[in-house]
C-alpha positions in Angstrom: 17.7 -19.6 -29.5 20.8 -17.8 -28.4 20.8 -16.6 -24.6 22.1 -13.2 -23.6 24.6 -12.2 -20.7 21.4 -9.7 -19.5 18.9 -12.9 -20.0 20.5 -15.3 -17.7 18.8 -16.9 -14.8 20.9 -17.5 -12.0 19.8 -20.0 -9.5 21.3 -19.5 -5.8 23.4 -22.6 -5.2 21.8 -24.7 -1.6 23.2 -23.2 1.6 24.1 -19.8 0.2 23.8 -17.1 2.3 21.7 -14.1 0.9 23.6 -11.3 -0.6 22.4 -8.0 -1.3 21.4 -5.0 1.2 18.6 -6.5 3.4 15.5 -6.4 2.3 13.4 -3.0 3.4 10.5 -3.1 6.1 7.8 -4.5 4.6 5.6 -2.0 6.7 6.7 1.4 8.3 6.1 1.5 12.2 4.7 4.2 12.0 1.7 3.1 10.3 1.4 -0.3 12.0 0.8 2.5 15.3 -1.9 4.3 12.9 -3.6 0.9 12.0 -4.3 0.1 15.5 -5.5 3.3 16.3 -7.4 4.9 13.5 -11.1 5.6 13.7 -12.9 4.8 10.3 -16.2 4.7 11.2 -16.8 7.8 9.4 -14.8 6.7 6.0 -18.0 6.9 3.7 -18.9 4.3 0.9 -18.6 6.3 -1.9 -14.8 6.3 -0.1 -14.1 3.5 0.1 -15.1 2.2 -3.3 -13.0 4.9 -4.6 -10.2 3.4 -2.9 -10.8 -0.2 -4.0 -11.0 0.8 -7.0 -7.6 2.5 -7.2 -6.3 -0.4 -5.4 -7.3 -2.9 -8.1 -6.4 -0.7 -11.0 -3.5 1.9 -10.0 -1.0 -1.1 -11.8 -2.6 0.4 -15.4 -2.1 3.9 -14.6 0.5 6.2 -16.1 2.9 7.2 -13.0 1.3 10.7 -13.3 -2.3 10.1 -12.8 -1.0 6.9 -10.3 0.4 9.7 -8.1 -2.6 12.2 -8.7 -5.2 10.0 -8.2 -3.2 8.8 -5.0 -3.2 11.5 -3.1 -6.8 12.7 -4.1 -7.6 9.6 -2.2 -5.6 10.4 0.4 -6.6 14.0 1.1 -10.4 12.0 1.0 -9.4 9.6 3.6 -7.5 12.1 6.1 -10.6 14.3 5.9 -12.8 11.4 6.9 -10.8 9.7 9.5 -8.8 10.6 12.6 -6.3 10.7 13.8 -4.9 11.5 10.1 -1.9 9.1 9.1 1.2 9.5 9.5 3.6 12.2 7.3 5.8 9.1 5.7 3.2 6.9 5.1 2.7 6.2 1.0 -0.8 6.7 -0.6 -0.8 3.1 -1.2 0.1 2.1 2.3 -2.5 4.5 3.8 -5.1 3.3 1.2 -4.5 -0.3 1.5 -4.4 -0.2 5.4 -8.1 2.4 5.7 -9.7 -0.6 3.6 -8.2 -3.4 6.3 -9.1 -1.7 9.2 -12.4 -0.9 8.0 -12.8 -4.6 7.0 -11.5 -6.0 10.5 -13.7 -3.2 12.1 -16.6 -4.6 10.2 -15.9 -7.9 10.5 -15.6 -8.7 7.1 -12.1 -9.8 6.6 
């Protein structure tokens, strides 16, 4: 089988320092301040099994109903919890940390 230039896989020789732009913040600050402090107590069932469900499935959306469905969600969530999250939080950051809180909160996870 003959290997293209695109379909080579280069391996990073030992002791080679990383190149590239550093990687991004896996986690604004912003929300990491919001996760200690949000109240979730109200975020109702029907919520959150909403959410998980978008969580577990929002990989086989199209991008348009991925973003729709998002910030449905999140409009959900913000009515339900306070104080609301931050402005440049993603839908998927907000959604993913609501269900962690609530699960630390809980005492399930």
């Amino acid at each position: 089988m003959r290997r293209r230039w695109w379909q080579r896989s280069a391996q990073p020789s030992p002791g080679a320092a990383p190149t590239g732009p550093p990687a991004p913040e896996a986690v604004p600050p912003s929300l990491l301040t919001w996760a200690q402090v949000v109240d979730v107590s109200r975020l109702s069932d029907k919520t959150v099994r909403k959410v998980e469900r978008y969580l577990r499935g929002y990989r086989h959306m199209t991008l348009n109903d991925r973003k729709e469905y998002g910030f449905l969600l999140v409009a959900a969530v913000e009515a339900q919890v306070s104080p609301p999250p931050p402005v440049n939080a993603f839908p998927l950051d907000i959604l993913a940390t609501v269900l962690a809180v609530r699960r630390n909160q809980l005492g399930i996870g």
